[in-house]
C-alpha positions as CSV (number, residue, x, y, z in Angstrom):
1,X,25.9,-10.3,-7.6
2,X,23.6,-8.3,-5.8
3,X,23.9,-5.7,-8.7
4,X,22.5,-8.4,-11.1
5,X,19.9,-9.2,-8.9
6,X,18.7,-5.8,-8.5
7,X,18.7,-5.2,-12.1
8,X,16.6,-8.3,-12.8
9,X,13.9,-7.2,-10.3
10,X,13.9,-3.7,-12.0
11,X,14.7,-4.7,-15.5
12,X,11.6,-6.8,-15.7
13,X,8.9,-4.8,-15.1
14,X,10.3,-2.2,-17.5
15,X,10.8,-4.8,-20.3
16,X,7.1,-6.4,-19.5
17,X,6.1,-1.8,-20.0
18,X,7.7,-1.9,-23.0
19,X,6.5,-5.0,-24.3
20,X,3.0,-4.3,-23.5
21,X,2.9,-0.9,-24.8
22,X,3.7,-2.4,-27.9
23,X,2.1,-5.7,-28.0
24,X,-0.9,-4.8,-25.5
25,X,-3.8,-4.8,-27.7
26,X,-3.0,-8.6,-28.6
27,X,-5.4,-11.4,-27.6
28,X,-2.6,-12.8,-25.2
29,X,-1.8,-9.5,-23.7
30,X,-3.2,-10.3,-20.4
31,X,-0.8,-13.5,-19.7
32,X,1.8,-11.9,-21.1
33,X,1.4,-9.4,-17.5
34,X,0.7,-12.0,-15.4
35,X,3.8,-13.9,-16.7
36,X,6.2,-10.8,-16.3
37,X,4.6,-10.0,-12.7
38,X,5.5,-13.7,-11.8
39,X,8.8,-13.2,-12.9
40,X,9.5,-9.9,-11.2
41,X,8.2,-11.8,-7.8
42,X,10.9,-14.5,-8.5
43,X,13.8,-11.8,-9.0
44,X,12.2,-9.9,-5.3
45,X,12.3,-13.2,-3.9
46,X,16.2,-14.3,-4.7
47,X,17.1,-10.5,-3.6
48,X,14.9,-11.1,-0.5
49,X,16.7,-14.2,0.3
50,X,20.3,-12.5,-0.9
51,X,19.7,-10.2,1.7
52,X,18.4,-12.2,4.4
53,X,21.6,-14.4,4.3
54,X,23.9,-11.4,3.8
55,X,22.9,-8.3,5.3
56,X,22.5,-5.0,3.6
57,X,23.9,-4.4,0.3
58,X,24.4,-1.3,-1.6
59,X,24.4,-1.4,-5.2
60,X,25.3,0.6,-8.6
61,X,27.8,3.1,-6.8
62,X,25.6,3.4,-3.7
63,X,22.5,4.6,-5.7
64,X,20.1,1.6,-4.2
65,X,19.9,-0.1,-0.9
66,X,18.7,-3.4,0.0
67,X,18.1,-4.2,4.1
68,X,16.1,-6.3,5.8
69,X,12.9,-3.3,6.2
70,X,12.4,-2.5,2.4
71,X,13.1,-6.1,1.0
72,X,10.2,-6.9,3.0
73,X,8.3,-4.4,1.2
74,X,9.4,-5.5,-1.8
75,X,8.6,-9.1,-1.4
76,X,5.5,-7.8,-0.5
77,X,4.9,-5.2,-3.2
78,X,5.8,-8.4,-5.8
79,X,3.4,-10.7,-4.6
80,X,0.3,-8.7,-4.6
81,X,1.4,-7.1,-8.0
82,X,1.6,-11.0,-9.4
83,X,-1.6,-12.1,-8.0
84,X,-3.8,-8.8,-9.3
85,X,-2.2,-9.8,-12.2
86,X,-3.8,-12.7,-12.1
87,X,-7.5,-11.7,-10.7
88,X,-6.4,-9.0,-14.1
89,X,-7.1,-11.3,-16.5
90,X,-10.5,-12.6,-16.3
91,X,-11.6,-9.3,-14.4
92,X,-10.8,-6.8,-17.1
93,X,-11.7,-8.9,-20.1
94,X,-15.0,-9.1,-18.6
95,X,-15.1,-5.6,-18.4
96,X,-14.6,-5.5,-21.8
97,X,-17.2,-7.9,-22.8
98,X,-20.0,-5.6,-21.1
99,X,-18.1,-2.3,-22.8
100,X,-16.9,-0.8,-19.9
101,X,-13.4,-1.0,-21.7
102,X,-11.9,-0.7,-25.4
103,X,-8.9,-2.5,-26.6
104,X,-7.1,0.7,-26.5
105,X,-7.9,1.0,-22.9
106,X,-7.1,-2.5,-22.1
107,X,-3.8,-1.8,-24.1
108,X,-2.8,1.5,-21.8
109,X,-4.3,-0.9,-18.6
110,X,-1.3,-3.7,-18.9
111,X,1.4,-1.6,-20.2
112,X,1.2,1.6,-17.1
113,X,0.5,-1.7,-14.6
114,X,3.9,-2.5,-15.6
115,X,5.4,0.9,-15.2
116,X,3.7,1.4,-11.8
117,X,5.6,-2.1,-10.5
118,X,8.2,-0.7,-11.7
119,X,7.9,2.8,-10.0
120,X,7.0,1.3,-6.4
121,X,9.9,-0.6,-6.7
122,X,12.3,2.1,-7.4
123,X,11.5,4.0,-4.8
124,X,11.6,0.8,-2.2
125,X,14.9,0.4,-3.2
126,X,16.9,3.1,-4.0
127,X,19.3,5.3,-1.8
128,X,19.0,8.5,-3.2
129,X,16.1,10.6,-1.1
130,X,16.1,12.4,-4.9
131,X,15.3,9.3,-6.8
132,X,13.0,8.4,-4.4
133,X,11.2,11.6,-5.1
134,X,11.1,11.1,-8.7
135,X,9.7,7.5,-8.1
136,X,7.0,8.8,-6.0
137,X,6.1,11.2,-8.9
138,X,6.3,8.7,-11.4
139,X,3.9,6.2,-9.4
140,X,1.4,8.9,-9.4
141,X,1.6,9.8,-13.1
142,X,0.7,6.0,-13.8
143,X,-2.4,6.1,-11.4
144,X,-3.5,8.7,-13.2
145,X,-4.1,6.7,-16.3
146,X,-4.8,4.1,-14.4
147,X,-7.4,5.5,-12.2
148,X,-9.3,7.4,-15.2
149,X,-9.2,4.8,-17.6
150,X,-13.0,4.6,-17.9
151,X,-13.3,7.5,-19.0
152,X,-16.5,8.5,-17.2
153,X,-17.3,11.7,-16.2
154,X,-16.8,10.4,-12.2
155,X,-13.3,8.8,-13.1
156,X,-11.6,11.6,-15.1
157,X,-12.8,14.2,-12.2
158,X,-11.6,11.2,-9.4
159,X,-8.0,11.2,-12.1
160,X,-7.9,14.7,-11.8
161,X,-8.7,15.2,-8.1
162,X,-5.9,12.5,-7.6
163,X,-3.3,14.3,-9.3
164,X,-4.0,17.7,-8.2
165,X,-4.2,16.8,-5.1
166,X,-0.9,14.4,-4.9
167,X,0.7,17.2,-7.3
168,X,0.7,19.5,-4.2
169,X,1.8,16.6,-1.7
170,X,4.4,15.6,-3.9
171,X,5.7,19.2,-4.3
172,X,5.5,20.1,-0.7
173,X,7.8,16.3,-0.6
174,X,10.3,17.8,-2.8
175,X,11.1,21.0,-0.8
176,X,11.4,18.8,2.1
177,X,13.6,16.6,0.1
178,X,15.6,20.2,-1.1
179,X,16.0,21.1,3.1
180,X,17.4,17.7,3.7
181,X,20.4,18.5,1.3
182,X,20.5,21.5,2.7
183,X,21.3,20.3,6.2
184,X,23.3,17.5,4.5
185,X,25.5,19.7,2.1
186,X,27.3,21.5,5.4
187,X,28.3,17.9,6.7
188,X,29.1,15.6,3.5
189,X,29.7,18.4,0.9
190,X,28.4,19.1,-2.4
191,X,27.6,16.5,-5.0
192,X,24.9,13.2,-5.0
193,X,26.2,12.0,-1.7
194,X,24.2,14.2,0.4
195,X,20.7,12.8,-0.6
196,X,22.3,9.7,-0.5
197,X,20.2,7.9,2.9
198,X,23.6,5.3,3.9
199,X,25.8,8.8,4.2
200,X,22.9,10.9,5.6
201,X,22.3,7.8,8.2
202,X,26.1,7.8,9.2
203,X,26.1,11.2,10.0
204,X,22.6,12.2,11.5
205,X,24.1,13.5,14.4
206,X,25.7,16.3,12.9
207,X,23.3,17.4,11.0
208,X,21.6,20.8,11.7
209,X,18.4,19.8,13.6
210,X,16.2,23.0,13.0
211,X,16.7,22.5,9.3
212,X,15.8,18.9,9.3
213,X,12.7,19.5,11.6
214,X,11.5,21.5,8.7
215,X,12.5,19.3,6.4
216,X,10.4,16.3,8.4
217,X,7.6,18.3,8.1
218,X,7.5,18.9,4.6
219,X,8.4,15.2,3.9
220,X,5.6,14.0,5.9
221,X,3.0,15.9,4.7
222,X,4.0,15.5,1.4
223,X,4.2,11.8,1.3
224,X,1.3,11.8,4.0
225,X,-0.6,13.0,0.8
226,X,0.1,9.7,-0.8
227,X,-0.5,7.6,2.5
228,X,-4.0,9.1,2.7
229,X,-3.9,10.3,6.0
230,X,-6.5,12.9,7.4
231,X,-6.5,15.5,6.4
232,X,-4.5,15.1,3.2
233,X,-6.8,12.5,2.2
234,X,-9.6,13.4,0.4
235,X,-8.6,11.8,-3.1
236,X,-8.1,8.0,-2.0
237,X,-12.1,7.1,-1.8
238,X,-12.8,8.8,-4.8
239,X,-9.8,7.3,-6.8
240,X,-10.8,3.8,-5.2
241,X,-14.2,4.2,-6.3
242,X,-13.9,5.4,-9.6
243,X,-10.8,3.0,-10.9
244,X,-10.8,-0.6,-11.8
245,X,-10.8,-3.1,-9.2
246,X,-7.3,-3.8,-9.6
247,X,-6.2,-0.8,-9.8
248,X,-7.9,0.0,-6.0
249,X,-6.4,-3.1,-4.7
250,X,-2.3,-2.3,-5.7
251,X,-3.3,1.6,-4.5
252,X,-4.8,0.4,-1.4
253,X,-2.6,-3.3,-0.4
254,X,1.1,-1.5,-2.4
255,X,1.2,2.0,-3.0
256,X,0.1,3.4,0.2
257,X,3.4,1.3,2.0
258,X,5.6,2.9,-0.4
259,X,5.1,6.3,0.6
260,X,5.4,5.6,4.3
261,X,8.5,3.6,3.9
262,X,9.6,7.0,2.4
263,X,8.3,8.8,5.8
264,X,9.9,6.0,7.8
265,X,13.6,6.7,6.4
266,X,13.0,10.5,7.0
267,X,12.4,9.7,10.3
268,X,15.1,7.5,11.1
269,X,17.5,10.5,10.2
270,X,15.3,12.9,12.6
271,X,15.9,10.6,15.4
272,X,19.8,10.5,15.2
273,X,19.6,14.4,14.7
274,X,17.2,16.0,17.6
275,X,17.5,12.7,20.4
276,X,13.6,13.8,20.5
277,X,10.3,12.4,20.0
278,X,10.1,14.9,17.8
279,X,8.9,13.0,14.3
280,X,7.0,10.2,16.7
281,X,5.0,13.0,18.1
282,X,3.9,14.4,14.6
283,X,3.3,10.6,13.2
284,X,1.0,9.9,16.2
285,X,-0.9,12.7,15.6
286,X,-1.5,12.5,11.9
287,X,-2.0,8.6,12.2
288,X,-4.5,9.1,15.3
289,X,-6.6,11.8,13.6
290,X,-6.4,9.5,10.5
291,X,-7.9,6.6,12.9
292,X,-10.5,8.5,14.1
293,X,-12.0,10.6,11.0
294,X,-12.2,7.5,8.8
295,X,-14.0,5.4,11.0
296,X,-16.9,8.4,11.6
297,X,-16.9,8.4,8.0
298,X,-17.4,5.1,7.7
299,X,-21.0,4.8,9.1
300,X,-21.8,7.2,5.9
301,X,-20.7,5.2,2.6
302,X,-23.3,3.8,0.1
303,X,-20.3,3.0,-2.5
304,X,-19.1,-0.5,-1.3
305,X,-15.3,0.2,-3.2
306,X,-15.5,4.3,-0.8
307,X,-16.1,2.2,2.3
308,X,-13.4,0.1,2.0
309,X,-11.0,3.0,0.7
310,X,-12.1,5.0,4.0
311,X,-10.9,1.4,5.7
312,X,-7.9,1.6,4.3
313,X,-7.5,5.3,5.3
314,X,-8.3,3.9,9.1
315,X,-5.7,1.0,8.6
316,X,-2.7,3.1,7.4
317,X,-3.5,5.8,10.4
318,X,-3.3,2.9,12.6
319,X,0.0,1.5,11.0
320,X,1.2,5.4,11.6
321,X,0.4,5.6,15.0
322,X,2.7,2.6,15.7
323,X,5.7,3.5,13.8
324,X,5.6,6.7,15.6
325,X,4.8,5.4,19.0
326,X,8.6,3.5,18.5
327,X,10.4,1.2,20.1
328,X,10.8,-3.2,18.6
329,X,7.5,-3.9,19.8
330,X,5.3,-1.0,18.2
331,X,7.6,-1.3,15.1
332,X,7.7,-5.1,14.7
333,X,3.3,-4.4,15.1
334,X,3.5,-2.3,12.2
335,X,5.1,-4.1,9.9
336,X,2.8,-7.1,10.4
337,X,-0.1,-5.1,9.9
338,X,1.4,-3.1,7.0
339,X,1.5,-7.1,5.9
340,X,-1.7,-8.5,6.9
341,X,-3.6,-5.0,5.8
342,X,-2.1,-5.3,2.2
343,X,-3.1,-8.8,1.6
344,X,-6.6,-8.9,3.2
345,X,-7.6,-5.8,1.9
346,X,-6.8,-6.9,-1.8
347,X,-8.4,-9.6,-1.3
348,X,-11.3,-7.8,-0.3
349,X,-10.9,-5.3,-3.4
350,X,-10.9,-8.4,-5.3
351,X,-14.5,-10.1,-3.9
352,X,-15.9,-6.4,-4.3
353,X,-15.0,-6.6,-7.8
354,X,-17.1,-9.8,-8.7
355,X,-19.6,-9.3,-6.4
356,X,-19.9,-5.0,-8.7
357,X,-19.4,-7.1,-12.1
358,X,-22.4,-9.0,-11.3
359,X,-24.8,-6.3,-9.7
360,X,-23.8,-3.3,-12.3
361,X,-23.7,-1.3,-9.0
362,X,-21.7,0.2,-6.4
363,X,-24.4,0.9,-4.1
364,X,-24.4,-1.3,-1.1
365,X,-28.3,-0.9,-1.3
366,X,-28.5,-2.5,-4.6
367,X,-26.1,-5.1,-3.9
368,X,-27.7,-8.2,-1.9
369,X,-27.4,-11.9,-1.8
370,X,-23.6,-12.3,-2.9
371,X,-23.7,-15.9,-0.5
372,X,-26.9,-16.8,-3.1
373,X,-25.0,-16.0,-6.6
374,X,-21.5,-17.2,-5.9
375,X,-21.2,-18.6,-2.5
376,X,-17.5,-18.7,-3.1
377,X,-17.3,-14.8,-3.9
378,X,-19.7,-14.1,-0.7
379,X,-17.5,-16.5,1.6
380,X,-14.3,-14.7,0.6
381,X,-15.9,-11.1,0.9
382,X,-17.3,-12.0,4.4
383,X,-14.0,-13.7,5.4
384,X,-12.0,-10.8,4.4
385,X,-14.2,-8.5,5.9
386,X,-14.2,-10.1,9.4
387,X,-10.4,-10.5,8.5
388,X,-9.7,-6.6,7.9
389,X,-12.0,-6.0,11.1
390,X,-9.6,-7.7,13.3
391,X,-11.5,-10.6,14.5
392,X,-8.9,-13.8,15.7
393,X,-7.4,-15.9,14.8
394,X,-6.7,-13.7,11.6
395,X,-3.7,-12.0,11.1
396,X,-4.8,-8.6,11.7
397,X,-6.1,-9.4,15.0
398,X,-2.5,-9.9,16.2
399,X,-1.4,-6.8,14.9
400,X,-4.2,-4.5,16.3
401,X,-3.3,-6.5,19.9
402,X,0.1,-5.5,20.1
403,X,-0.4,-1.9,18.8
404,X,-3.1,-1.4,21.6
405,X,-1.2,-2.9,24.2
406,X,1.9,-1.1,23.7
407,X,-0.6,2.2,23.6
408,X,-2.1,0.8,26.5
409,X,1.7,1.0,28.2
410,X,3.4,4.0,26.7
411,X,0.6,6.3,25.7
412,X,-2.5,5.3,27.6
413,X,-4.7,8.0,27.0
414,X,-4.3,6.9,22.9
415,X,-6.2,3.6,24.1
416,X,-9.9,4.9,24.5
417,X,-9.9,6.5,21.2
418,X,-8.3,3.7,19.3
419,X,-10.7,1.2,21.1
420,X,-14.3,3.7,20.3
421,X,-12.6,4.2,16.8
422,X,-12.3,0.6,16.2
423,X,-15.3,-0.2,17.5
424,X,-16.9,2.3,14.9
425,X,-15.8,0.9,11.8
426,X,-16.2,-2.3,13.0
427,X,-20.0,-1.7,13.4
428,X,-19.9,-0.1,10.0
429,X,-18.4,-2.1,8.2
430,X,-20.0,-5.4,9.4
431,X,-23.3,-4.1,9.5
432,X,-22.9,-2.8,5.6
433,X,-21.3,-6.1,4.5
434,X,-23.6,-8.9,7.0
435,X,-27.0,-7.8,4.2
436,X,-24.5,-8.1,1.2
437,X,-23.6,-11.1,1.4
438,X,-26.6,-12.9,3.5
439,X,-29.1,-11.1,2.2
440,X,-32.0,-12.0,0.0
441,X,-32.2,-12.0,-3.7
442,X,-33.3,-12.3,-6.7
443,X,-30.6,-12.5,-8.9
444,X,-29.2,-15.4,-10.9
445,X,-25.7,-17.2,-10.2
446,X,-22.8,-16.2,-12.1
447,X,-22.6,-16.9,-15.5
448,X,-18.7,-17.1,-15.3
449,X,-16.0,-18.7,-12.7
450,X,-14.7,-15.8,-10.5
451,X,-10.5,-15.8,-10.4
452,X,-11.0,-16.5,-6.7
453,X,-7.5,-18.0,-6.0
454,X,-5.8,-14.8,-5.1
455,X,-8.7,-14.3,-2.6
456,X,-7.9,-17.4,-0.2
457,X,-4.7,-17.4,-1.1
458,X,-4.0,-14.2,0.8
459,X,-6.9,-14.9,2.9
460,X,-5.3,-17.9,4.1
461,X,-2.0,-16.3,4.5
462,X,-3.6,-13.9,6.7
463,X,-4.7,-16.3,8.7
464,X,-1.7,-18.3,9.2
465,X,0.4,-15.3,10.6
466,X,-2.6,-15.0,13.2
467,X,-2.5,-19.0,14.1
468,X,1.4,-19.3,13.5
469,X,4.3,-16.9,12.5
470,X,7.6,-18.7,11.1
471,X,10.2,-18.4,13.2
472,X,12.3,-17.0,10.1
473,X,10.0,-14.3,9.9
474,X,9.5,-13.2,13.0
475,X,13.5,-12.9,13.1
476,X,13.1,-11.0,9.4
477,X,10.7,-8.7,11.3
478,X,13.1,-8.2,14.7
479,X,15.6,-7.4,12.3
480,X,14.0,-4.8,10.2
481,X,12.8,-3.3,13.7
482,X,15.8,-2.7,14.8
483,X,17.3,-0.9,11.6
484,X,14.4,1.6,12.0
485,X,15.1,2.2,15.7
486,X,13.2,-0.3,17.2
């Protein structure tokens, strides 16, 4: 059964590639993605259930894995990729109304959105560190298209930048991936088993733990690449900036996750092996730094779509931080905020998009008076904005409270830097966005109704898990917590 279920969630986004690759330049193209989005959400939620109810599965001769940590992810993963499928429609068409984008364009848009589903998902759920890799590669091959496909000057150099850049991460990935056989090979033998995480996990205690230090190094720069963390993260404001909406809103709230649940399985296996702090140590430090340097730079962004990408560089340093401080609390803290982060911050992605289509600029300068044109787009930018800045009762505000109070009691000297770095953005952030939105203007309404439902929906879903969390999945949490070492 569970094989079945797995190949429907994976099955669909390929068959929705292929059928928009050939049918993409149709007038119906655009519900034709939102409708195989929905559906791949409806096959993650039956696995997620499946798994909740049974524990973690295996499935096609080992080669995927379902527990209760990357089900999460993938439940997540589904739902934001079905409800930018959505905001999709009316977004991109607009875009080409005003030129921005041919049919051809439009055509490579739906059918690599597909594919990139598709690719996120393969790596959440397979078994294989090897396939994992290839997943990882194959996510950034899509992104590519996707980030340059306005084919300005800015976005092929951003496309290029992002793949030259994630090239070498992804590279430096794969020899850490090849040391991790290495120490494997010695203590399962030759053949797939070794990269396979199940056997590795079985038998982390044997394996050699000088070789699979190395090997944590390598993997965590080289997915750290994809995470954005300082300094390996240089591409993500340009790519954000320089891509469609959309596209900045499944980098920032899905793809980003993706690569640290890739970190978070190395790590697991470097535990059993050294009984050190070892890969905690490193995490913390790339995660603090990450913390640190984005909010400085925040206080220097004109773009609006750079400032938020430099947020989501703070966000994911924070989330880092906490997975490697350890232990349920710090780990069941992350996960909500890997949550919270990837909902509000979409929903941010997706404001700034309406609030840029009308404008016909990026520059926060130029951009004034959102609240006067569509009070509905300037209510959900401001709402996500306090939102992603932590204030209560929003979801993120729970998070960022449990993070700093476990710093507070395991690492204390963390606590003044995260606190000044916090404090930072959120004086950069709110003092950029307060004139945005409140400010005065000249400008005319909107001509056109904004797709504003994914907004509050994940707005208000945010805010429920600040108010409330179900006791189902707080237990779905616990549970996922405890599989990573929490």
């Amino acid at each position: 059964m569970i094989d079945l279920q797995l190949m429907a969630l994976l099955l669909t986004p390929l068959t929705g590639g292929l059928l928009l690759a050939a049918f993409g330049s149709r007038s119906w193209a655009a519900e034709l993605n939102s409708l195989m989005s929905f559906c791949t959400f409806v096959a993650a939620v039956v696995l997620t259930m499946r798994v909740i109810d049974s524990g973690p599965q295996v499935a096609f001769s080992e080669e995927f894995f379902i527990d209760q940590f990357n089900v999460f992810l993938v439940a997540l993963t589904a739902f934001v990729a079905f409800t930018t499928s959505l905001f999709s429609r009316p977004y991109m068409r607009i875009e080409q109304h005003h030129g921005k984008l041919s049919t051809p364009m439009l055509h490579l848009y739906y059918s690599m959105y597909q594919l990139f589903t598709l690719a996120m998902l393969t790596a959440l759920t397979s078994n294989n560190m090897g396939i994992i890799w290839v997943a990882m590669e194959a996510a950034t091959l899509t992104t590519v298209l996707l980030v340059s496909l306005y084919r300005t000057p800015a976005s092929i150099e951003a496309a290029w930048k992002y793949f030259i850049l994630c090239g070498v991460g992804i590279a430096l990935a794969l020899f850490g991936t090849i040391l991790l056989y290495f120490a494997a090979e010695r203590v399962l033998g030759e053949g797939g088993t070794a990269l396979l995480w199940t056997h590795l996990n079985q038998v982390k205690g044997g394996l050699e733990p000088t070789v699979l230090k190395l090997a944590f190094v390598f993997l965590l720069v080289g997915y750290g690449t994809k995470i954005g963390l300082v300094p390996l993260h240089s591409w993500l404001p340009d790519a954000h900036a320089e891509g469609p909406t959309p596209v900045s809103a499944v980098l920032s709230g899905l793809l980003l996750n993706v690569a640290l649940c890739a970190v978070m399985r190395s790590k697991v296996l470097v535990d059993g092996s050294l009984g050190t702090h070892f890969a905690g140590n490193l995490m913390m430090g790339f995660g603090l730094l990450s913390v640190v340097v984005a909010a400085l730079f925040l206080s220097r962004q004109k773009d609006i779509k750079r400032m938020f990408a430099y947020s989501s560089i703070e966000h994911m340093g924070l989330i880092t931080f906490a997975f490697g401080m350890g232990g349920a609390v710090a780990t069941f803290a992350a996960m909500l905020h890997m949550t919270v982060h990837s909902l509000t911050k979409s929903a941010i992605f997706f404001a700034v998009g309406h609030a840029v289509q009308k404008t016909g600029t990026q520059q926060m300068e130029n951009i004034r008076g959102i609240l006067q044109i569509s009070p509905t787009v300037g209510w959900g930018l401001m709402l996500g904005t306090l939102a992603i800045l932590g204030m209560p009762p929003f979801g993120v505000f729970a998070s960022e409270f449990l993070i700093i109070t476990t710093a507070m009691h395991d690492y204390p000297w963390t606590t003044p830097i995260l606190l000044i770095a916090l404090g930072i953005a959120f004086a950069a952030i709110f003092g950029k966005v307060q004139p945005i939105v409140f400010g005065e203007t000249t400008a005319h309404r909107l001509p056109h109704q904004p797709a504003l439902i994914p907004v509050f929906a994940h707005l208000l879903i945010v805010l429920i898990l600040g108010l409330y969390m179900p006791r189902y999945l707080a237990d779905w949490y616990r549970q996922a917590a405890a599989l990573l070492g929490g």
